[in-house]
C-alpha positions as CSV (number, residue, x, y, z in Angstrom):
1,X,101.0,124.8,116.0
2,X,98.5,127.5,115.2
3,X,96.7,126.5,111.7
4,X,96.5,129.6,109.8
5,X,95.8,128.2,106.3
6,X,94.7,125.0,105.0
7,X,98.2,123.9,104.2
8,X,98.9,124.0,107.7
9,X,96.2,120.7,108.3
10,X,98.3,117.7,108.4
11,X,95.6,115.7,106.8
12,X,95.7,118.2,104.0
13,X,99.5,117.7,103.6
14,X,98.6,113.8,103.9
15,X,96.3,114.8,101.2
16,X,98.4,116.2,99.2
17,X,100.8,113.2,98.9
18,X,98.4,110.7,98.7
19,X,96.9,112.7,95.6
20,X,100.3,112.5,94.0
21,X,101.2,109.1,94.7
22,X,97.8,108.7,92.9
23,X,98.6,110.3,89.9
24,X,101.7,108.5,89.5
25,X,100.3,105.4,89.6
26,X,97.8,106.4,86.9
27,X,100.6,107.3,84.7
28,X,101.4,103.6,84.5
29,X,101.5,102.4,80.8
30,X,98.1,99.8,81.2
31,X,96.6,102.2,84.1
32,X,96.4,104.7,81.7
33,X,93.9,103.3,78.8
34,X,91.3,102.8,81.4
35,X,89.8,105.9,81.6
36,X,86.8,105.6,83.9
37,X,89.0,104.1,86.3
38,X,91.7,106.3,86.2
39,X,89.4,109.2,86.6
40,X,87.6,108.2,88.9
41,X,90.7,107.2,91.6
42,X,92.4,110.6,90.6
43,X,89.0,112.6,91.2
44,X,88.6,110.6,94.7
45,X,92.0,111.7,96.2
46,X,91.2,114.6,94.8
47,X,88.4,115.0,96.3
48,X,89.9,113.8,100.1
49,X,92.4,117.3,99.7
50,X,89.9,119.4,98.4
51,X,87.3,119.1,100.9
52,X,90.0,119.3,103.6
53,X,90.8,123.2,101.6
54,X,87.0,124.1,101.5
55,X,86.3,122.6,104.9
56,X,88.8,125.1,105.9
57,X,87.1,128.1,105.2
58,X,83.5,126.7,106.7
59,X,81.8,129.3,108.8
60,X,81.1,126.7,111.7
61,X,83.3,123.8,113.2
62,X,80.2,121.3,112.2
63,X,80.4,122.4,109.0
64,X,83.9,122.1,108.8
65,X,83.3,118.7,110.2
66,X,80.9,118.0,107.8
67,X,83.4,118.1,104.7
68,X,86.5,116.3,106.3
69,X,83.8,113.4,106.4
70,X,83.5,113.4,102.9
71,X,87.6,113.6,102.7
72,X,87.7,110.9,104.9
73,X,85.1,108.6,102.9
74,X,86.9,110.2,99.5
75,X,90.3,108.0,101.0
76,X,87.9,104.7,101.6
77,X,87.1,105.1,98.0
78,X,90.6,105.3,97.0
79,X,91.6,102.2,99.0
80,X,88.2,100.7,97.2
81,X,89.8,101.6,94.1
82,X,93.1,100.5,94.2
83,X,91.4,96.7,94.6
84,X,89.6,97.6,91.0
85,X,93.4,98.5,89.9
86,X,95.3,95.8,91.5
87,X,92.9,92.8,90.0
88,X,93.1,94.5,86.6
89,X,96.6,93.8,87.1
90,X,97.4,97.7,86.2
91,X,99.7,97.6,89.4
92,X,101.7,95.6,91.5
93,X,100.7,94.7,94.9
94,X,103.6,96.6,96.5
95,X,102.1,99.4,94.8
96,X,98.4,98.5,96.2
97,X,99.9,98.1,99.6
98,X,101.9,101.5,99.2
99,X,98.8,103.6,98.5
100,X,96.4,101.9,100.4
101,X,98.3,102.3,103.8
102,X,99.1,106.1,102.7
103,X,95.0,106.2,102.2
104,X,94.5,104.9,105.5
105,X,97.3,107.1,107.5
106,X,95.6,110.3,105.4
107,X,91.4,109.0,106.7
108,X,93.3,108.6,110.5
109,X,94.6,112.2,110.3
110,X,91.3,113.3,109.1
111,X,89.4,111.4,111.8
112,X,91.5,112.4,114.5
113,X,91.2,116.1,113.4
114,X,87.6,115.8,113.1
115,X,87.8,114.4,117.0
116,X,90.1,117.6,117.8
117,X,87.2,119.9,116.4
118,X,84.3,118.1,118.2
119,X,85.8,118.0,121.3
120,X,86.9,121.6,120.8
121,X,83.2,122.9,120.1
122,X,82.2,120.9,122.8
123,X,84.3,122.3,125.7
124,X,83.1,125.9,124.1
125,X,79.5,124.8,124.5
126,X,80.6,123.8,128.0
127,X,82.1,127.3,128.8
128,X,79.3,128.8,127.5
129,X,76.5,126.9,129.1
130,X,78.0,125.7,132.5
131,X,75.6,123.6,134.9
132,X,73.6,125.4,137.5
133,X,75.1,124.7,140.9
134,X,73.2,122.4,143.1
135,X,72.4,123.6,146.7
C-alpha cells in the first residue's frame, strides 16, 4: 500500500487508538483529580501520534526517522505511566494490561517502520554509490 498521507502509517492508526484508549481511561472518576498525571499520560500518547503526523512531512527519511523515535519513546512513557496509574489504584489491572500491550503493539509498528525506512535509504545509497568492480 502506497502511504500518501499520514493516516495511511499504521503506527499512526495504532496511534490513534492508543491515544483514545488513553483518554478514556483518564475519564475515570479518581483518574481524573490527578491532574499532573493525567496530563502528562494524555500529552505522551499524544505525543507518540503526533510525531508520527510531523515525521511525515520531514524533508529527509533520517529526519523522518528521527521523530518516530521520539513516538516510539512517547509509548515507553505511556507504558511507564500506566504503572504510576495502576499503583494509585486509579485503574484496574485489566485496564493496565489493556493499554500497556496496545502501547507496546503501537512502539513495534513504529520500530518496524523505522527499520522499513532505514533499509529503504540504504538500498538508495547503494544504487547510488555501487562498489567499483574488481579486476
Amino acid at each position: 500500500m502506497k502511504i500518501e498521507r499520514f493516516e495511511d502509517i499504521e503506527a499512526w492508526q495504532l496511534a490513534r487508538e492508543l491515544t483514545g484508549r488513553v483518554y478514556g481511561l483518564t475519564r475515570k472518576p479518581r483518574f481524573t483529580k490527578d491532574f499532573g498525571l493525567k496530563k502528562q499520560v494524555q500529552d505522551a500518547a499524544g505525543s507518540s501520534m503526533h510525531n508520527i503526523a510531523e515525521g511525515f512531512d520531514s524533508e529527509t527519511n533520517s529526519e523522518f526517522v528521527r521523530f518516530l523515535r521520539y513516538a516510539k519513546r512517547s509509548c515507553t512513557e505511556v507504558q511507564s505511566e500506566l504503572y504510576m496509574a495502576l499503583d494509585q489504584q486509579y485503574i484496574t489491572k485489566a485496564e493496565f494490561q489493556d493499554v500497556y500491550d496496545h502501547a507496546g503493539r503501537t512502539r513495534a509498528a513504529i520500530r518496524g517502520f523505522i527499520k522499513y525506512l532505514l533499509t529503504y535509504e540504504q538500498g538508495r545509497r547503494n544504487k547510488s554509490n555501487p562498489e567499483p568492480l574488481n579486476p
